[in-house]
C-alpha positions in Angstrom: 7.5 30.3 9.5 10.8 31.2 9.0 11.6 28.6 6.0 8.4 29.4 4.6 9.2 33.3 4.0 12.3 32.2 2.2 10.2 29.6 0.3 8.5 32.9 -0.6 11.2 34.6 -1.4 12.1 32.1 -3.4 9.7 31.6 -5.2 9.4 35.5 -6.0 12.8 36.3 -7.6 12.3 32.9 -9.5 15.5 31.5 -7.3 13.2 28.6 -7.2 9.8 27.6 -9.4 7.3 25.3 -9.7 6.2 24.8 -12.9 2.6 25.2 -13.2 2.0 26.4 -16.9 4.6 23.2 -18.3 2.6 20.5 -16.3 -1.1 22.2 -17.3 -2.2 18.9 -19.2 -2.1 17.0 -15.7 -3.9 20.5 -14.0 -6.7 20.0 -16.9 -6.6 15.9 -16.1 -7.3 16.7 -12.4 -9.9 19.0 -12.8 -11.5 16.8 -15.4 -12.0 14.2 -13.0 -12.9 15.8 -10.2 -16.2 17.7 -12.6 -17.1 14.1 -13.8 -17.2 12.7 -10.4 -19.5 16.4 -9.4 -21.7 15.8 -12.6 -21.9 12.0 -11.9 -23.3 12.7 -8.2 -25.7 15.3 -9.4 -27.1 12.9 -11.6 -27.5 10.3 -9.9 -28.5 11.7 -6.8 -29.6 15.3 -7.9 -30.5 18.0 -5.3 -32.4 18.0 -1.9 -33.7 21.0 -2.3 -35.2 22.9 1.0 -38.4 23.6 2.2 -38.1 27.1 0.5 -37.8 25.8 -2.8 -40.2 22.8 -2.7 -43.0 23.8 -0.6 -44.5 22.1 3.0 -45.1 22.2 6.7 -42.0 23.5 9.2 -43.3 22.3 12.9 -40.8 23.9 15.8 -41.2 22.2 19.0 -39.8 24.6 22.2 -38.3 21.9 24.8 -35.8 22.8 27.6 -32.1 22.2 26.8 -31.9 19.0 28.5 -34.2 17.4 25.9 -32.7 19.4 22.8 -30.4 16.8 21.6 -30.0 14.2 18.8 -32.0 11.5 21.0 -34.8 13.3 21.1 -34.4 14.8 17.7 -34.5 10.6 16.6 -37.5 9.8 18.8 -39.6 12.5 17.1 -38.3 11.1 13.5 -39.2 7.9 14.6 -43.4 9.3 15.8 -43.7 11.6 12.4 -42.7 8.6 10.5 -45.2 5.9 11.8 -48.2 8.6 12.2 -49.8 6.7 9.2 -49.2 9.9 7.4 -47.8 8.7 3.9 -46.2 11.8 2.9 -44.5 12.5 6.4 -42.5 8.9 6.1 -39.4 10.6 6.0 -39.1 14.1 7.5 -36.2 16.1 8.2 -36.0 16.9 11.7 -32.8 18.7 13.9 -32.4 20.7 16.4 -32.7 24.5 16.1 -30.2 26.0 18.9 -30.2 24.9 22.1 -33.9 25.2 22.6 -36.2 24.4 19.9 -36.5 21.0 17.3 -37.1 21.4 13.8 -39.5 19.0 12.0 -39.8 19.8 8.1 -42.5 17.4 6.1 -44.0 17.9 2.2 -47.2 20.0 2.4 -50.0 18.0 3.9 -53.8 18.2 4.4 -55.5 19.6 7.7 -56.5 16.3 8.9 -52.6 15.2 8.2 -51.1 17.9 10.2 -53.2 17.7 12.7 -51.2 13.8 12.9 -48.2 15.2 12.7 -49.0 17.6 15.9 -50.3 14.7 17.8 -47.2 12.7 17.4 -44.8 15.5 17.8 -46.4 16.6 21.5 -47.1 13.1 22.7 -43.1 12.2 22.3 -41.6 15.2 23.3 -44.1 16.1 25.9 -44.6 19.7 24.9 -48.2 21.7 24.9 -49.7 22.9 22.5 -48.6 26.6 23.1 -44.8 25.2 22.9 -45.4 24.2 19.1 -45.1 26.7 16.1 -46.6 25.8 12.8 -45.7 26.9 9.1 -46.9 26.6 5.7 -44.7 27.5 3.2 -45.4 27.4 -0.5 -43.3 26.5 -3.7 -43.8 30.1 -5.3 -42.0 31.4 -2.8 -39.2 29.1 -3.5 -39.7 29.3 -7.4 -39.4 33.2 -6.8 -36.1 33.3 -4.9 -34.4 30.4 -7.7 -35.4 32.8 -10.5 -34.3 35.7 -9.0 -30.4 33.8 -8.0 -30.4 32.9 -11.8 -30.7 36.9 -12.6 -28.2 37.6 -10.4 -25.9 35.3 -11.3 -26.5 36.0 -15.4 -25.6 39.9 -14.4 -22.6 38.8 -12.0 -20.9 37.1 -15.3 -21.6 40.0 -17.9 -20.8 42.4 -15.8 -17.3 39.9 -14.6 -16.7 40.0 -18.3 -17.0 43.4 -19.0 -15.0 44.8 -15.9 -12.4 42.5 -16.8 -11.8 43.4 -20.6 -11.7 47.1 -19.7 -9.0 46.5 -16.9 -6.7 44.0 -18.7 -8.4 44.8 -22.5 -7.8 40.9 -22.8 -10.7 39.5 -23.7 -8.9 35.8 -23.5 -8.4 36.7 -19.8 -12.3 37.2 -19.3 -12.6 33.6 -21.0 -10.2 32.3 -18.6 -11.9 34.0 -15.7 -15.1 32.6 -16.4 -14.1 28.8 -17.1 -12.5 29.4 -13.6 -15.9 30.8 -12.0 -17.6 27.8 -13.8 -15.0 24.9 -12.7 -15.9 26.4 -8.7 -19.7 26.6 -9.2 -19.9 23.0 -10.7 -17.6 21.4 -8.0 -19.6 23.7 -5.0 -23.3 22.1 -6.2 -21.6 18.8 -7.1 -20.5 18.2 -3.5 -23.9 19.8 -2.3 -25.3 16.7 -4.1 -22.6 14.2 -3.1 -23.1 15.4 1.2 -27.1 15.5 0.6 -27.0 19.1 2.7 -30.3 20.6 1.9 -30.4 23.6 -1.2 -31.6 26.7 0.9 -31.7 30.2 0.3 -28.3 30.9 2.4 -27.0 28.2 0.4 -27.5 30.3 -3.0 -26.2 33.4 -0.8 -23.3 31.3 0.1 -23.0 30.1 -4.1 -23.0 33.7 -5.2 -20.3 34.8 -3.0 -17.6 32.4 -3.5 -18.3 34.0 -7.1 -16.4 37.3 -6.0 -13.9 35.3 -3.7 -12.6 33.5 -6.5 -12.7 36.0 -9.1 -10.4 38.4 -6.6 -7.8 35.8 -6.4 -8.0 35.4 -10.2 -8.0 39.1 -10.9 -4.6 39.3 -8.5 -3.0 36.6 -10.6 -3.7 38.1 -14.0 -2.3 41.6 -12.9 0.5 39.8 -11.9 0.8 38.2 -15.6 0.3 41.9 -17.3 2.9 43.2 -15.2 5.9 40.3 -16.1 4.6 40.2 -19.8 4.3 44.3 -20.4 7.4 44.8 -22.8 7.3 41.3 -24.2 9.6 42.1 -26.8 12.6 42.8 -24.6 12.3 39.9 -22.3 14.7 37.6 -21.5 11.4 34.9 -21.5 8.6 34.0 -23.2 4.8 34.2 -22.2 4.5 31.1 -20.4 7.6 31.6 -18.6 7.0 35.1 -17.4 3.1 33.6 -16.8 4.5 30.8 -14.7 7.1 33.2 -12.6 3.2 35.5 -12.0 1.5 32.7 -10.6 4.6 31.4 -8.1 5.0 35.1 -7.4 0.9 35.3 -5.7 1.2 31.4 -4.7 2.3 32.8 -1.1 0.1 35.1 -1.0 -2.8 33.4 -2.1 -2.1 30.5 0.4 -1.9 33.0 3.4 -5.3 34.8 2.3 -7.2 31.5 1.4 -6.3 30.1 4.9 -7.2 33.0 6.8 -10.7 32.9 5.5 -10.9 29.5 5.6 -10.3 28.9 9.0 -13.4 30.6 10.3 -15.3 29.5 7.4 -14.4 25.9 8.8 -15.3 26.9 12.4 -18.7 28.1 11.4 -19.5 24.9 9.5 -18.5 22.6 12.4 -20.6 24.6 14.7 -23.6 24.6 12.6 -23.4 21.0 11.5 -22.4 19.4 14.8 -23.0 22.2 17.7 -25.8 24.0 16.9 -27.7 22.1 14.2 -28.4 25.2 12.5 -29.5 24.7 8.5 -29.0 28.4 7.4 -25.7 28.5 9.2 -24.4 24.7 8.0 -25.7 25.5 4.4 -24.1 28.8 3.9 -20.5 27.8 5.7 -20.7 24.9 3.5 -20.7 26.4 0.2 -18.4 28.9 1.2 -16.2 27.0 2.4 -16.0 24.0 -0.7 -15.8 27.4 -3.1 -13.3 28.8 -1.3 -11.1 25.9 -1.8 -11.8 25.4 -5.1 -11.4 29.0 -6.0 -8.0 28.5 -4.8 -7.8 25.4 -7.0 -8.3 27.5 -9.8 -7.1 30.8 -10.0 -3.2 28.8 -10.0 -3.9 25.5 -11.8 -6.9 26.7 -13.9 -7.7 30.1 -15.2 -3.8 31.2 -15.8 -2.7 27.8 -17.3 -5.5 28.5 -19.6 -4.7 32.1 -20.7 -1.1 31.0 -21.7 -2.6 28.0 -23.3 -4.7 30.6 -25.3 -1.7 33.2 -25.8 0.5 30.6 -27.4 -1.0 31.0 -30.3 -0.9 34.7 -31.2 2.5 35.5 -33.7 4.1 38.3 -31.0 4.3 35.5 -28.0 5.5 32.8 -30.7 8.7 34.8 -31.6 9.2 35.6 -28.0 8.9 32.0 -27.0 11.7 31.5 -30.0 14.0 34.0 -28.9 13.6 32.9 -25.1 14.7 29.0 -26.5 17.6 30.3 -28.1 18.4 32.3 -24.6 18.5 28.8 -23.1 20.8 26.7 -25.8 23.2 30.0 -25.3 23.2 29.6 -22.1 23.6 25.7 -21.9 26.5 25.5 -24.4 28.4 29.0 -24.7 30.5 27.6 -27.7 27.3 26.9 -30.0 28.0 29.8 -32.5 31.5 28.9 -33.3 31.7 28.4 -36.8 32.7 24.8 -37.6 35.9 24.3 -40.0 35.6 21.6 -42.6 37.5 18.5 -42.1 41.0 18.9 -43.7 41.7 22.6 -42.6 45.3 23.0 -42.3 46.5 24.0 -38.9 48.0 27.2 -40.5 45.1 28.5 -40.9 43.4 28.6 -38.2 44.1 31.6 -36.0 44.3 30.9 -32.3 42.4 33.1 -29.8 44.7 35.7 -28.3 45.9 35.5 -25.0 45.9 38.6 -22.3 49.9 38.1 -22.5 49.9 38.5 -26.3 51.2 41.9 -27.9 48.6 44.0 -29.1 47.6 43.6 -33.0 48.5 46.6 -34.9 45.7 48.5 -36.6 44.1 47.8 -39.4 43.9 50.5 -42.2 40.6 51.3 -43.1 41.7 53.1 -46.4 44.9 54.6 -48.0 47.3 56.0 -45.5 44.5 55.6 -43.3 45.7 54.5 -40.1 43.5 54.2 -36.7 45.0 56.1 -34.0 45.8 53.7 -31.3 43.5 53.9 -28.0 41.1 56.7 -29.4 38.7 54.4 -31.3 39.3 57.3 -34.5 40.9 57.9 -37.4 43.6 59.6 -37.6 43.9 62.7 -40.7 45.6 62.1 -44.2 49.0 63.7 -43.6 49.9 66.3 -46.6 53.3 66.2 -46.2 56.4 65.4 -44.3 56.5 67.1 -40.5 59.2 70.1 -41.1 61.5 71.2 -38.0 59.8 73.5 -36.2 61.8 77.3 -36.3 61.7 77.8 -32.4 63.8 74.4 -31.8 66.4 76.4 -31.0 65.3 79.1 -29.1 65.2 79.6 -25.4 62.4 78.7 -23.7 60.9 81.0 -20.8 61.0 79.1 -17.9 58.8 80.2 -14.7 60.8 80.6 -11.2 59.9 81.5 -8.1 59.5 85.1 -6.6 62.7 84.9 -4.3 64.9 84.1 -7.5 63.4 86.4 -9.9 66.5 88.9 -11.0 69.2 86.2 -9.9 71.2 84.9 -12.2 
């Protein structure tokens, strides 16, 4: 921990950077791909949406803990599928804590359910009174997607607006938002690539990565106003002091993204593996992809882009100019030494003085104007030559002390 505080420290006072605004092109190249393998999966495979959204029967089976395991969890697969019922020939069955199974099937008919009950309590043994049944409908479902897509429509205006009133940067709002877009895409496309079920906690978890990785973003930017507030009288240009932002928070965005990942990561393989949970699995999922990915993008995304966008504005231009012309001063000290022209005689050019060289008289600035020597001013127009003074001659009083006064 100890080399990694001085890697932060490091990386704070710009002793050492890593150069994420220079190399953006390759950020962009990254990202690109990883979208077009996203879109390409949801595509191809599209959604599996939940029960909630589509619509059908939910059966939950109570069986002691012994028997609540992925054995028996098969074996009922394995009797819903060869009831005869067409529409139950694949069903989505798990377990539901440590004491219930889960059996999920497309809405069926009375006569059809009844099937389904039949085959569920002569493999698991169960009676009747152990086994729950539920009919959901796809209004419901419709309902809660309509309502997710009014909140997420507010979230962004309102993402816009807060953010053009804090940093009045309206190309940091764009930025934001392609950021917020580039996690949402990646979040649904791996939902599609892993085939996890799209439930209600899964748009919960969608809508809250949303604010995760708009705080990171928002910390970065602050960063970037601070470096870039007197542009004019900095000693670089916007994409440097942009660059020096984002290696300033990289530290600090690391520590923060792991601490909330960790748990994030221990709720999805307890849901998934332990428990068999879908609420808990869905939701730890998407938080935990749009966590990473907010990460992702709030260093190698959203401020890449604002600089990308700043470069063209006249003020960050010149200050990229003057900051180039910092750097070929600094690399070669001599640049701004005029050049003489071939065939200079050596007389005439002036060596540089030395410190053991006498000091160059004065030049006059004007007739009988000379500078007075060590005062940085010029010395008056005499009027005339300096007459002897009529006390010369005269005794000068002299002060003694009080034991020799009177003696002479």
């Amino acid at each position: 921990m100890g080399r990694f505080s001085r890697l932060g420290n490091d990386l704070y006072t710009g002793k050492k950077s890593i150069d994420f605004i220079g190399r953006r092109w390759l950020w962009y190249a990254m990202s690109a791909v990883i979208v077009v393998i996203c879109v390409f999966g949801l595509w191809s495979r599209g959604l599996d949406y939940g029960i909630e959204f589509t619509g059908g029967a939910e059966y939950k089976v109570t069986l002691p803990s012994s028997q609540v395991n992925q054995d028996t969890a098969d074996e009922v697969r394995a009797a819903v599928a060869g009831s005869g019922v067409n529409d139950a020939s694949a069903p989505v069955v798990t377990t539901s804590g440590q004491e219930q199974i889960l059996i999920q099937t497309p809405p069926l008919s009375g006569g059809e359910s009844q099937a389904i009950v039949d085959a569920i309590l002569e493999t698991t043994g169960a009676s009747a009174d152990d086994l729950s049944q539920t009919e959901l409908g796809a209004s419901w479902g419709q309902e809660i997607a309509k309502r997710s897509l009014i909140g997420l429509a507010v979230f962004l205006v309102l993402v816009v607006l807060f953010i053009w009133a804090y940093f009045r940067e309206w190309k940091m709002s764009v930025a934001a938002i392609v950021a917020l877009a580039h996690d949402v895409l990646i979040t649904i496309g791996v939902y599609a690539l892993s085939g996890f079920e799209v439930t209600p906690a899964t748009v919960t978890g969608l809508l809250t990565i949303l604010g995760f990785s708009l705080y990171d973003t928002v910390v970065v930017f602050d960063k970037v106003r601070e470096n870039t507030k007197n542009l004019r009288e900095m000693r670089m240009g916007y994409a440097g002091a942009a660059n020096l932002a984002v290696n300033q928070t990289l530290v600090r965005s690391i520590n923060t993204s792991i601490v909330a990942l960790l748990p994030v990561g221990a709720i999805l393989y307890v849901g998934a593996f332990q428990l068999g949970s879908g609420s808990l699995k869905d939701l730890a999922l998407a938080l935990f992809v749009g966590m990473a990915a907010g990460l992702y993008s709030s260093v190698f995304i959203a401020t890449p882009l604002l600089a990308h966008m700043k470069g063209g504005e006249t003020a960050v231009q010149q200050a990229e100019r003057r900051a180039k012309a910092r750097q070929r001063a600094m690399a070669d000290r001599y640049h701004a030494v005029p050049a003489l022209p071939s065939g200079t005689p050596a007389g005439d050019v002036r060596p540089a003085p030395s410190a053991t060289d006498e000091p160059a008289a004065p030049v006059e600035s004007g007739p009988n104007r000379a500078e007075a020597a060590g005062k940085g001013r010029v010395a008056p127009t005499a009027h005339g030559p300096v007459a002897p003074s009529r006390a010369s001659g005269r005794n000068q009083p002299s002060r003694k002390p009080r034991s020799k006064r009177g003696q002479k």
